[in-house]
DRENPA-3360 file (N, C-alpha, C; in nm, 2 decimals, always signed):
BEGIN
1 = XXXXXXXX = -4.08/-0.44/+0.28/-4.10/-0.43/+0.14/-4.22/-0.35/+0.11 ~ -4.21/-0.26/-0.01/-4.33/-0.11/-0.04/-4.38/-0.18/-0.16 ~ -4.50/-0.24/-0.18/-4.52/-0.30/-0.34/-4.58/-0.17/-0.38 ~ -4.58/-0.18/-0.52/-4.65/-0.07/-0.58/-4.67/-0.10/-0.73 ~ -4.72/-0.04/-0.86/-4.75/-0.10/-0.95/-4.67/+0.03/-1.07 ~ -4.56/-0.06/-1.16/-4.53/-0.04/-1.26/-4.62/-0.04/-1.38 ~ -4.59/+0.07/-1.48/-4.70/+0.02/-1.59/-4.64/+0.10/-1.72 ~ -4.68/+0.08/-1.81/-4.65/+0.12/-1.95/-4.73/+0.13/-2.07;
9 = XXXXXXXX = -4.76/+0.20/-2.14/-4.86/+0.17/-2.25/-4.81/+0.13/-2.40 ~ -4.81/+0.06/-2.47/-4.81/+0.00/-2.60/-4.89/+0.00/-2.66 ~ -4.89/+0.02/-2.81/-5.06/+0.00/-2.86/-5.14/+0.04/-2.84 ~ -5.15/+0.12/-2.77/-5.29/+0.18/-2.73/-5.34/+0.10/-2.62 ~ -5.25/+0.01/-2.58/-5.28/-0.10/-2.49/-5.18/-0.05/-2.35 ~ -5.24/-0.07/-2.20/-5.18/-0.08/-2.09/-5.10/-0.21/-2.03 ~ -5.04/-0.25/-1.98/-4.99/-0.27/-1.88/-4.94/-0.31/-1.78 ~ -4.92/-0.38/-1.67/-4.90/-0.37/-1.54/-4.86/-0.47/-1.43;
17 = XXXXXXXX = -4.75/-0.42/-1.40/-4.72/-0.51/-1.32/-4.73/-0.48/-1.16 ~ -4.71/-0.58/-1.07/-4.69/-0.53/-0.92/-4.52/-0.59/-0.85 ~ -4.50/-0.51/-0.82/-4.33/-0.49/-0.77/-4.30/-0.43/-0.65 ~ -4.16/-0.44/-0.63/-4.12/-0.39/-0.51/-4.06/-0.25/-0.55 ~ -4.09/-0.13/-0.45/-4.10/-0.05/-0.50/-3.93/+0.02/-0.49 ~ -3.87/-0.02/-0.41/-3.74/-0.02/-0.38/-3.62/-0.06/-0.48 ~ -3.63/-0.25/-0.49/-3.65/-0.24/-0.62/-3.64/-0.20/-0.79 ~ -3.77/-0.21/-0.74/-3.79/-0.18/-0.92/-3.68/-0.01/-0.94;
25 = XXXXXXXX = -3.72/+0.09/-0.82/-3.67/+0.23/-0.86/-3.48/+0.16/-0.91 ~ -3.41/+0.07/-0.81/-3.29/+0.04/-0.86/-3.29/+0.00/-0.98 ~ -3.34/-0.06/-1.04/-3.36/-0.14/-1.23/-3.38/-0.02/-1.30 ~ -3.45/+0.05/-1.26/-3.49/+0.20/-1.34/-3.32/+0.24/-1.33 ~ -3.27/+0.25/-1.23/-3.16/+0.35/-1.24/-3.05/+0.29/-1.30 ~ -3.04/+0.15/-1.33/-2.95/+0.06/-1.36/-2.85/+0.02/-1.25 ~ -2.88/+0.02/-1.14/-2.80/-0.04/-1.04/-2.84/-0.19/-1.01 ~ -2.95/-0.26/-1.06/-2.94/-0.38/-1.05/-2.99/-0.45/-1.21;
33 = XXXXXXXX = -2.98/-0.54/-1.25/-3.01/-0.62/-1.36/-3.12/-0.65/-1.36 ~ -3.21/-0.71/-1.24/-3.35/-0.78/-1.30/-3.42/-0.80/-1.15 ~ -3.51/-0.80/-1.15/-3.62/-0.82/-1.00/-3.73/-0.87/-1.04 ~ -3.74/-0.94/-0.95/-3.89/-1.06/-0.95/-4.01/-0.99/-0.94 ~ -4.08/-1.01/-1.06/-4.23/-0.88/-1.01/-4.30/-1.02/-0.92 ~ -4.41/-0.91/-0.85/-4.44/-0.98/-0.75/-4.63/-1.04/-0.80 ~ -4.62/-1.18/-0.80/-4.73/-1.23/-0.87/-4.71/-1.30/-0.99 ~ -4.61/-1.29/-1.05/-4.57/-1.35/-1.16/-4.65/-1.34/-1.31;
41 = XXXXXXXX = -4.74/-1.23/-1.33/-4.83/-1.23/-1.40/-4.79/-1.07/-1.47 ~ -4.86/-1.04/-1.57/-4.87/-0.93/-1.66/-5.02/-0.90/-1.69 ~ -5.06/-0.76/-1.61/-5.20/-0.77/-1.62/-5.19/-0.68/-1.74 ~ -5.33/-0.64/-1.79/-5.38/-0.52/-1.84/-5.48/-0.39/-1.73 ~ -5.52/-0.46/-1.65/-5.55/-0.39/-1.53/-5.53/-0.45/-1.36 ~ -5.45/-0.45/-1.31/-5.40/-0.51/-1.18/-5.60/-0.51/-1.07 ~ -5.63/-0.41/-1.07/-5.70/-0.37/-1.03/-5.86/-0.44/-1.04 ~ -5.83/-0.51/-1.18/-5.97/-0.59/-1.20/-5.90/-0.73/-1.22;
49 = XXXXXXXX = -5.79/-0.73/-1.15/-5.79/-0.88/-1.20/-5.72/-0.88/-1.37 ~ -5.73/-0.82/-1.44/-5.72/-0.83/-1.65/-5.58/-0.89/-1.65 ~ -5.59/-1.03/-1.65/-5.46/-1.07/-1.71/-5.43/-1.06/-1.88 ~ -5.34/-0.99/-1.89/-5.32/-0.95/-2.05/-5.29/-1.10/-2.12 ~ -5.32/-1.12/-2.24/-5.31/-1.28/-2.30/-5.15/-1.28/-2.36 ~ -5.10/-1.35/-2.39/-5.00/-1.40/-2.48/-4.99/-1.35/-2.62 ~ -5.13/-1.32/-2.68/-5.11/-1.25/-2.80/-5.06/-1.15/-2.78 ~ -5.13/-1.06/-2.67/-5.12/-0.90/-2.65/-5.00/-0.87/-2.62;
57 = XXXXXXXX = -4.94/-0.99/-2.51/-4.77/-0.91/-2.48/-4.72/-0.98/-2.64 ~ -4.69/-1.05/-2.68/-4.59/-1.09/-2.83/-4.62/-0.96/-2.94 ~ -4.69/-0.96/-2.95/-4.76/-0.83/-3.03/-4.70/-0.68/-2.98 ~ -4.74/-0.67/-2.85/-4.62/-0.54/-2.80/-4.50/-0.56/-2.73 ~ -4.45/-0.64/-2.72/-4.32/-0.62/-2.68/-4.23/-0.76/-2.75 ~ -4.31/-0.79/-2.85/-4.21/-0.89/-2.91/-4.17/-1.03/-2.84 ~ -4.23/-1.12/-2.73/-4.26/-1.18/-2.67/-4.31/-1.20/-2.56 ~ -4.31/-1.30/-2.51/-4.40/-1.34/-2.40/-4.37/-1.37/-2.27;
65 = XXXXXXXX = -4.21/-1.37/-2.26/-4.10/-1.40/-2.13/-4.10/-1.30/-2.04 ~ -4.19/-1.34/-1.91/-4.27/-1.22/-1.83/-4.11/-1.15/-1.75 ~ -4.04/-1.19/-1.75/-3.91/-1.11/-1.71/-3.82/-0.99/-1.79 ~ -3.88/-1.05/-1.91/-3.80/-0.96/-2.01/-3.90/-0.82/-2.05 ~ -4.04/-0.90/-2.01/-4.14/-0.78/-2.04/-4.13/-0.73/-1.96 ~ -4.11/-0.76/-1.81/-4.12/-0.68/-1.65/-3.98/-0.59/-1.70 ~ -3.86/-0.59/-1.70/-3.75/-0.52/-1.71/-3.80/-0.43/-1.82 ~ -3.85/-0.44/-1.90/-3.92/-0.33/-2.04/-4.01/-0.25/-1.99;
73 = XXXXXXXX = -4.12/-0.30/-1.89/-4.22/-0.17/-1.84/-4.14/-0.13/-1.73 ~ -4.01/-0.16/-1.62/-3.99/-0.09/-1.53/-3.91/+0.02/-1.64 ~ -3.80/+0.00/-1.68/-3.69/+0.07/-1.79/-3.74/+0.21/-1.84 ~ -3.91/+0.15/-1.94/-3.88/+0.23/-1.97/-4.05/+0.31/-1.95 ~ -4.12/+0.23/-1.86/-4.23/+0.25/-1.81/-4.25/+0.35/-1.70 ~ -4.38/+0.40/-1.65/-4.40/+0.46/-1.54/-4.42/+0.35/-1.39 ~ -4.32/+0.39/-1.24/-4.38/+0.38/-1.16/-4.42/+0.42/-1.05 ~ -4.52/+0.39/-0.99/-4.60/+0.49/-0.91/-4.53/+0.45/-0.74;
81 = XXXXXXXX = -4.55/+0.62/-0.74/-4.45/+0.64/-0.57/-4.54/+0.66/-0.49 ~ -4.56/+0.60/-0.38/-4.64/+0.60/-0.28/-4.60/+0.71/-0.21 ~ -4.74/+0.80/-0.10/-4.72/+0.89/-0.03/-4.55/+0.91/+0.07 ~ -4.56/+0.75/+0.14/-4.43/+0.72/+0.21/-4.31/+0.76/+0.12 ~ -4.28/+0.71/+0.02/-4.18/+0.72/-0.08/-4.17/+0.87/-0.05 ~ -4.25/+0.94/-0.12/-4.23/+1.10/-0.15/-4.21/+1.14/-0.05 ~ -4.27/+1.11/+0.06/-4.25/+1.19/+0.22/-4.10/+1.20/+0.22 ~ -4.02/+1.05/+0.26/-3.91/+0.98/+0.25/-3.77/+1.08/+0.17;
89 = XXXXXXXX = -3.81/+1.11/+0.02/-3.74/+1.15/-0.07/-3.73/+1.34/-0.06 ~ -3.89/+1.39/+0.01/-3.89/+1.53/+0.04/-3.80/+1.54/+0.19 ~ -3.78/+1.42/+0.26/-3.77/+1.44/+0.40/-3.52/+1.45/+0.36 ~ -3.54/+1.37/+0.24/-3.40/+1.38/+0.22/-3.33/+1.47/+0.18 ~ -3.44/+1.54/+0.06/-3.35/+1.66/+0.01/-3.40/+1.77/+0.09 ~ -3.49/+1.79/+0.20/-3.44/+1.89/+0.31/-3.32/+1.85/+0.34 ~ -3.25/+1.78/+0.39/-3.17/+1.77/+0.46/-3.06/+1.83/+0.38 ~ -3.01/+1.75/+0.23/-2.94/+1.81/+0.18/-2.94/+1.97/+0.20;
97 = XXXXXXXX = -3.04/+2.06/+0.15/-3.09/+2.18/+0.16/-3.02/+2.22/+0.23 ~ -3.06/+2.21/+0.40/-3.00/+2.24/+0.49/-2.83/+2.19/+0.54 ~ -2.80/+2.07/+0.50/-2.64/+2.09/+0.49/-2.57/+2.17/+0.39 ~ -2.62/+2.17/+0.29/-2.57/+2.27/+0.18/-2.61/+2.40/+0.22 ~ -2.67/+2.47/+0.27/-2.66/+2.62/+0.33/-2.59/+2.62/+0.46 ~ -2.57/+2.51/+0.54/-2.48/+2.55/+0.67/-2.35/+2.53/+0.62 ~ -2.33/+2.50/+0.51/-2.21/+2.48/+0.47/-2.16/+2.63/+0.41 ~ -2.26/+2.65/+0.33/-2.18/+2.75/+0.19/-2.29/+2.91/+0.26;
105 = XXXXXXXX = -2.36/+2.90/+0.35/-2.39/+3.01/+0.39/-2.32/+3.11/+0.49 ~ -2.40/+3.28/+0.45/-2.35/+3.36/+0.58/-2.48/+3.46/+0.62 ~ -2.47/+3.43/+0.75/-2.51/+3.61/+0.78/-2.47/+3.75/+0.74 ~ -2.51/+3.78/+0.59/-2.40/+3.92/+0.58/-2.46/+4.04/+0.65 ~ -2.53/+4.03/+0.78/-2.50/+4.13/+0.84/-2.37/+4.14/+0.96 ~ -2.37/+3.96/+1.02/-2.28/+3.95/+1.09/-2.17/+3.86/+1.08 ~ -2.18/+3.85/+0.95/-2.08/+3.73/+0.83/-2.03/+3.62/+0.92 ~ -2.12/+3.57/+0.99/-2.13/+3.41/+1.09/-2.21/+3.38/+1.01;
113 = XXXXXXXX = -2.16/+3.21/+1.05/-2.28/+3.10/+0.99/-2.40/+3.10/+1.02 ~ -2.48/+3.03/+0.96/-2.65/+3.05/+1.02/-2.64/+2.89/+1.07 ~ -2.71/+2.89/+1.19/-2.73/+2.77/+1.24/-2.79/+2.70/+1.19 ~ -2.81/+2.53/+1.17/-2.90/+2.49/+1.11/-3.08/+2.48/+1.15 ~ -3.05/+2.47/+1.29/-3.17/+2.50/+1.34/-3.24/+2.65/+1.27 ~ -3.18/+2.78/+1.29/-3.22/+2.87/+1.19/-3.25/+2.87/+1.06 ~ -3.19/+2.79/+1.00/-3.17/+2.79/+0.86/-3.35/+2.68/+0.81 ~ -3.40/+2.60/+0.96/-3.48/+2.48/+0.95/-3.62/+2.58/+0.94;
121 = XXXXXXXX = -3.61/+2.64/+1.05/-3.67/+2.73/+1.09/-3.74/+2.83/+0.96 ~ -3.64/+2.86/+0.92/-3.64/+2.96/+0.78/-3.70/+2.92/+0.65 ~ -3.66/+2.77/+0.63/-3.75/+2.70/+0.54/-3.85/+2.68/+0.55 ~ -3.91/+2.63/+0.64/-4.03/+2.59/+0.72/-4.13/+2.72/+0.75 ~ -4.07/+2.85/+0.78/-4.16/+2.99/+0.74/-4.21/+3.02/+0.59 ~ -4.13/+2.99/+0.55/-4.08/+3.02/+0.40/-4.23/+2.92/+0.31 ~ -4.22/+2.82/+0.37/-4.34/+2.74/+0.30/-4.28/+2.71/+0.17 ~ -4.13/+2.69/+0.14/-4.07/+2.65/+0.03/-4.12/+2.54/-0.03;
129 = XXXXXXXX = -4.12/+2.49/-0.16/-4.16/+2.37/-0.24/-4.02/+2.32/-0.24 ~ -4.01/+2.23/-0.23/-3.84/+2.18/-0.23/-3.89/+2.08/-0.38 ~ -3.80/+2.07/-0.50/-3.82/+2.01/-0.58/-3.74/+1.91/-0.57 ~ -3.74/+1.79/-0.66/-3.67/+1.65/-0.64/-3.58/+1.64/-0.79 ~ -3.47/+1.77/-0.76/-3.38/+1.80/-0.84/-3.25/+1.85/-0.78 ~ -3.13/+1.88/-0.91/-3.02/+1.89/-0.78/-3.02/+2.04/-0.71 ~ -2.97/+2.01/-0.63/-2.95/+2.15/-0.52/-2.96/+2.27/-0.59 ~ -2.84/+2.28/-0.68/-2.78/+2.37/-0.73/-2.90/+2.44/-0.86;
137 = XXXXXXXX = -2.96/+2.39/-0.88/-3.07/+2.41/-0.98/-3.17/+2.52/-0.93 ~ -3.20/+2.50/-0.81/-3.30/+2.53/-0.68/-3.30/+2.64/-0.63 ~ -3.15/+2.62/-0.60/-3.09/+2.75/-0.47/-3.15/+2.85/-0.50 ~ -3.14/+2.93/-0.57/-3.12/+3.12/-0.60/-3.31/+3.12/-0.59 ~ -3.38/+3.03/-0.59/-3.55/+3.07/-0.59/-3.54/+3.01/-0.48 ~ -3.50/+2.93/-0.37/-3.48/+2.86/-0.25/-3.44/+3.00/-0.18 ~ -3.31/+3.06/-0.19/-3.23/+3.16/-0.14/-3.37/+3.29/-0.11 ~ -3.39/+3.34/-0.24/-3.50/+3.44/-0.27/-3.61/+3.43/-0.16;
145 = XXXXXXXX = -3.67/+3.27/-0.15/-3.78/+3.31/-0.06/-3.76/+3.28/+0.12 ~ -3.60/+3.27/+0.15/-3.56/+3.22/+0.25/-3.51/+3.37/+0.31 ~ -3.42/+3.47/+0.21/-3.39/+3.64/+0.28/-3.52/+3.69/+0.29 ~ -3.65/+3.69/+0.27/-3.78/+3.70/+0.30/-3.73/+3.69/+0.47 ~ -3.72/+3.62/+0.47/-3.73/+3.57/+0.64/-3.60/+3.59/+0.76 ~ -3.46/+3.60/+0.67/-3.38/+3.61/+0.76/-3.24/+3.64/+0.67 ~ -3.17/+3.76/+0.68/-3.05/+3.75/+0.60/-2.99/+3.64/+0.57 ~ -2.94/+3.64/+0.45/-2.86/+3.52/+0.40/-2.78/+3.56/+0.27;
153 = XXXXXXXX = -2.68/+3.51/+0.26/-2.58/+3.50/+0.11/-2.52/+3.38/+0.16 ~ -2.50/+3.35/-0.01/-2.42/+3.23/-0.02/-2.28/+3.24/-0.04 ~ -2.15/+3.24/+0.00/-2.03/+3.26/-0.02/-1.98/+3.21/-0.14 ~ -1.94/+3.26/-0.21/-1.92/+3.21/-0.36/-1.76/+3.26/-0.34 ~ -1.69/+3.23/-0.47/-1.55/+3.23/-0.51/-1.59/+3.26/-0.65 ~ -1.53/+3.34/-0.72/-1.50/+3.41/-0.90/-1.39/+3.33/-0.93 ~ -1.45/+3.26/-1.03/-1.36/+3.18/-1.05/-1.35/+3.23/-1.26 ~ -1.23/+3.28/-1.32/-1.23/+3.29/-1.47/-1.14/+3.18/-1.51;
161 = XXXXXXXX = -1.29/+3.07/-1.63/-1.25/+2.99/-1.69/-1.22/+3.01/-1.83 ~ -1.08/+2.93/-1.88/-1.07/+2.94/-2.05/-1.09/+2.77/-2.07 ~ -1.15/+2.77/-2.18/-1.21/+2.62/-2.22/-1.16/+2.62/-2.35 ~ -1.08/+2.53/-2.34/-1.02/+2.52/-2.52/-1.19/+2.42/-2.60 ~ -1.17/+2.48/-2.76/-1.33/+2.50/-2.86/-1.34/+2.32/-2.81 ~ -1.24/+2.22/-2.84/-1.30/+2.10/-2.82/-1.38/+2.04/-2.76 ~ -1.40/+2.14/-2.60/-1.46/+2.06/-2.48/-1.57/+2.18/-2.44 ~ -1.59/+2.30/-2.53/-1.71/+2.38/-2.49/-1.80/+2.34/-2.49;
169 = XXXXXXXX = -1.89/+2.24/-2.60/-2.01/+2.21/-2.57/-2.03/+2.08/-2.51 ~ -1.96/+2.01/-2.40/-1.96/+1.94/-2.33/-1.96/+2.01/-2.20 ~ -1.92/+2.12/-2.18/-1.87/+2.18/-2.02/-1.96/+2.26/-2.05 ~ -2.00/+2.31/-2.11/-2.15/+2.44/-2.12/-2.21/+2.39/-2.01 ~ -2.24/+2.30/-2.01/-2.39/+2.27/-1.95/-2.34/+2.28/-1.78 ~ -2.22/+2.21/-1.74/-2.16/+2.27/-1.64/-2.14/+2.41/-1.58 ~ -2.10/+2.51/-1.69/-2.06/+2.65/-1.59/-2.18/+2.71/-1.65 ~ -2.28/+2.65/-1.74/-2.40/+2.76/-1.77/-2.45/+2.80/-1.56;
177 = XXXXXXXX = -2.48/+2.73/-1.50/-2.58/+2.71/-1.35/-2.45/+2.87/-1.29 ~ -2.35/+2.85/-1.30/-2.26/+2.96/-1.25/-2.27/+3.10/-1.31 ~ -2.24/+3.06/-1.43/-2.20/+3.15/-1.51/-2.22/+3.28/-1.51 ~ -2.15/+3.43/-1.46/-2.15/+3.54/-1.48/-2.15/+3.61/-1.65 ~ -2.04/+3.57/-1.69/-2.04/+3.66/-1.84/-1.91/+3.53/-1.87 ~ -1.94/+3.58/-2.06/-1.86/+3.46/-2.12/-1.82/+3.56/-2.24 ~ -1.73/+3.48/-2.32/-1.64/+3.54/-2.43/-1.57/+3.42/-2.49 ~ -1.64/+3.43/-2.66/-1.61/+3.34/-2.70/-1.49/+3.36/-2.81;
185 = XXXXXXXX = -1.39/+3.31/-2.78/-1.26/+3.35/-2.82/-1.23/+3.33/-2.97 ~ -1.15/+3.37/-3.02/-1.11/+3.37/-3.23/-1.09/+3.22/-3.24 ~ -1.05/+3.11/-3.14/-0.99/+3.01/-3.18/-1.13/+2.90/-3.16 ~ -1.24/+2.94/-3.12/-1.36/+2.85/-3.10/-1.36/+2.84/-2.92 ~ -1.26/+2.92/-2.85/-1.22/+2.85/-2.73/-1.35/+2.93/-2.66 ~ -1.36/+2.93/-2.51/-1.47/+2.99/-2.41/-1.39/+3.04/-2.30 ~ -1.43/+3.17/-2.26/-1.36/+3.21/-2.13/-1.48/+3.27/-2.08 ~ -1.53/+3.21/-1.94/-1.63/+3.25/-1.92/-1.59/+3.27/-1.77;
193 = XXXXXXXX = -1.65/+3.35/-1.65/-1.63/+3.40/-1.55/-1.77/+3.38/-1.47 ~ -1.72/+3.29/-1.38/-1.84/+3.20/-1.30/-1.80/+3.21/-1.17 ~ -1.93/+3.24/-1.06/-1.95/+3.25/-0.92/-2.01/+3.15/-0.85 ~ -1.92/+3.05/-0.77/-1.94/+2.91/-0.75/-1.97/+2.90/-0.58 ~ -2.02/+2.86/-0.59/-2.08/+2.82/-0.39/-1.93/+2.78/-0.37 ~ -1.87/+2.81/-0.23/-1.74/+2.79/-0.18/-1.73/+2.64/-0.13 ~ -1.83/+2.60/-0.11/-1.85/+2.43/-0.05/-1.86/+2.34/-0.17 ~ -1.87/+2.41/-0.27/-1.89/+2.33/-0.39/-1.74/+2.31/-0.49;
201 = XXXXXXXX = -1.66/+2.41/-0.46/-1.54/+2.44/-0.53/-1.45/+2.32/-0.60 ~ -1.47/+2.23/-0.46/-1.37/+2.11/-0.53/-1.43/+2.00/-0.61 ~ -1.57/+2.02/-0.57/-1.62/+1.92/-0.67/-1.66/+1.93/-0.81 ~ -1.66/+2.08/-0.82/-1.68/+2.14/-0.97/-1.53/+2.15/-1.06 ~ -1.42/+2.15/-0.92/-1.30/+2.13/-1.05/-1.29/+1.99/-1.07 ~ -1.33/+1.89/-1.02/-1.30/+1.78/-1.02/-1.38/+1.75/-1.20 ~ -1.52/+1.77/-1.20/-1.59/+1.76/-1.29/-1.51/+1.85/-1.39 ~ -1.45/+1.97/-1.37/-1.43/+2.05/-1.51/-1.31/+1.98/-1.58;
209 = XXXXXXXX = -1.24/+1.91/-1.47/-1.09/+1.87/-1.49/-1.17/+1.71/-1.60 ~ -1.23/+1.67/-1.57/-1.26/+1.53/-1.63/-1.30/+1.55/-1.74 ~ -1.43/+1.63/-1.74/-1.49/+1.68/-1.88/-1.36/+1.72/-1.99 ~ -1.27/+1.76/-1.97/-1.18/+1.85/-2.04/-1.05/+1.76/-2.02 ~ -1.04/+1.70/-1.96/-0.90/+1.61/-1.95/-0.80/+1.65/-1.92 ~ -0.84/+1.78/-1.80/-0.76/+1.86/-1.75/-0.73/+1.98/-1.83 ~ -0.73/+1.98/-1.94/-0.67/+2.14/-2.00/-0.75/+2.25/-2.04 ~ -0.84/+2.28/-1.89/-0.89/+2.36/-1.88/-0.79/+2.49/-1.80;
217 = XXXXXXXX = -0.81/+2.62/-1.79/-0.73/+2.68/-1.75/-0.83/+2.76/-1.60 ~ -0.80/+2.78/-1.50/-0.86/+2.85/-1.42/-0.83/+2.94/-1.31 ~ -0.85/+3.01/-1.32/-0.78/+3.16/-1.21/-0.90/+3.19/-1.09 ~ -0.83/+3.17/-0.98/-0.93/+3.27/-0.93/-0.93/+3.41/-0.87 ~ -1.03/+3.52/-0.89/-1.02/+3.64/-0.91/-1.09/+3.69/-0.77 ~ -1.00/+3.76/-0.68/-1.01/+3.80/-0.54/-1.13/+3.90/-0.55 ~ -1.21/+3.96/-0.51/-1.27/+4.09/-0.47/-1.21/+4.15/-0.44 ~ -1.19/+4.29/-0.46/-1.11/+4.42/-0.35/-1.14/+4.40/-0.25;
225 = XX = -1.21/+4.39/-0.19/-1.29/+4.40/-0.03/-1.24/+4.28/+0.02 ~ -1.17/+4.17/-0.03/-1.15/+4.04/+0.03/-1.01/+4.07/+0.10;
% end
């Protein structure tokens, strides 16, 4: 167990509880309903001891039922990740990183995979900041300072999408990350022409097909050279 200290400000007033750090991050995400803070108490400063009174929580949070207050500062409060945590969560999305380029990468000098060890190697020169976001957000400034160090492309597929007007501003936000060029049709509809990591292909139809309820239309468009 990692305790660590949840907190929130009200009023101009602080906060604080002590929790499990594990935990509390699941209630934040809504995968569990409620968790026991640890101490049973609502400080105003953990640190000095400041147990906050009964007025102060009724007044900010509308009572005084230390469970219902604790699920209110984890929800919608700050809490703090210990060095381990971060280590833990940087140590994960390398990894992703690195299976997502031995997946969807090439050598285009000798259009073979890069090994992952290479690929570890490459990062690790690179002095990359890995952010604690999705992959796909990352890549192309990830990619940029990685061909610094060792050829690389990402194998993509051209894929031209028509989006009937109902479901465009719902899927936008999906093929914006791809997106080559777009054309927005007389009927409100979207046909836009997007270059998709090859490893990624089936999970982005999967999403385009749900968003749209399937009546999305999609072609994919060869290269000459393919």
């Amino acid at each position: 167990m990692s305790e660590t200290i949840a907190k929130i400000r009200k009023n101009s007033k602080v906060f604080e509880i002590k929790v499990d750090l594990e935990e509390a991050l699941k209630l934040k995400k809504g995968e569990i309903n409620s968790i026991e803070i640890l101490g049973d108490r609502i400080f105003k400063n953990i640190t000095r001891g400041d147990v906050a009174s009964k007025k102060d929580l009724e007044e900010s949070f509308g009572t005084d039922d230390i469970m219902q207050i604790a699920t209110d500062i984890i929800k919608h409060g700050e809490i703090q990740l210990n060095q381990e945590y971060r280590d833990a969560e940087q140590e994960k999305k390398f990894k992703q990183i690195i299976d997502f380029l031995s997946i969807n990468a090439i050598d285009p000098q000798t259009k073979n995979p890069i090994s992952t060890e290479r690929l570890k190697n490459a990062l690790n020169q690179a002095h990359i900041k890995i952010k604690n976001t999705s992959i796909e957000s990352q890549i192309n400034d990830i990619l940029a300072e990685i061909s610094k160090i060792i050829p690389i492309k990402i194998e993509t597929k051209t894929i031209k999408i028509k989006i009937p007007a109902i479901h465009t501003g719902k899927i936008y936000g999906l093929i914006s990350q791809y997106k080559q060029s777009e054309k927005w049709l007389d009927d409100g509809g979207l046909e836009a022409i997007t270059k998709i990591p090859a490893g990624l292909i089936m999970d982005f139809y999967d999403e385009l097909n749900n968003a749209t309820h399937g009546t999305a239309i999609t072609e994919e468009i060869r290269e000459e050279n393919e």
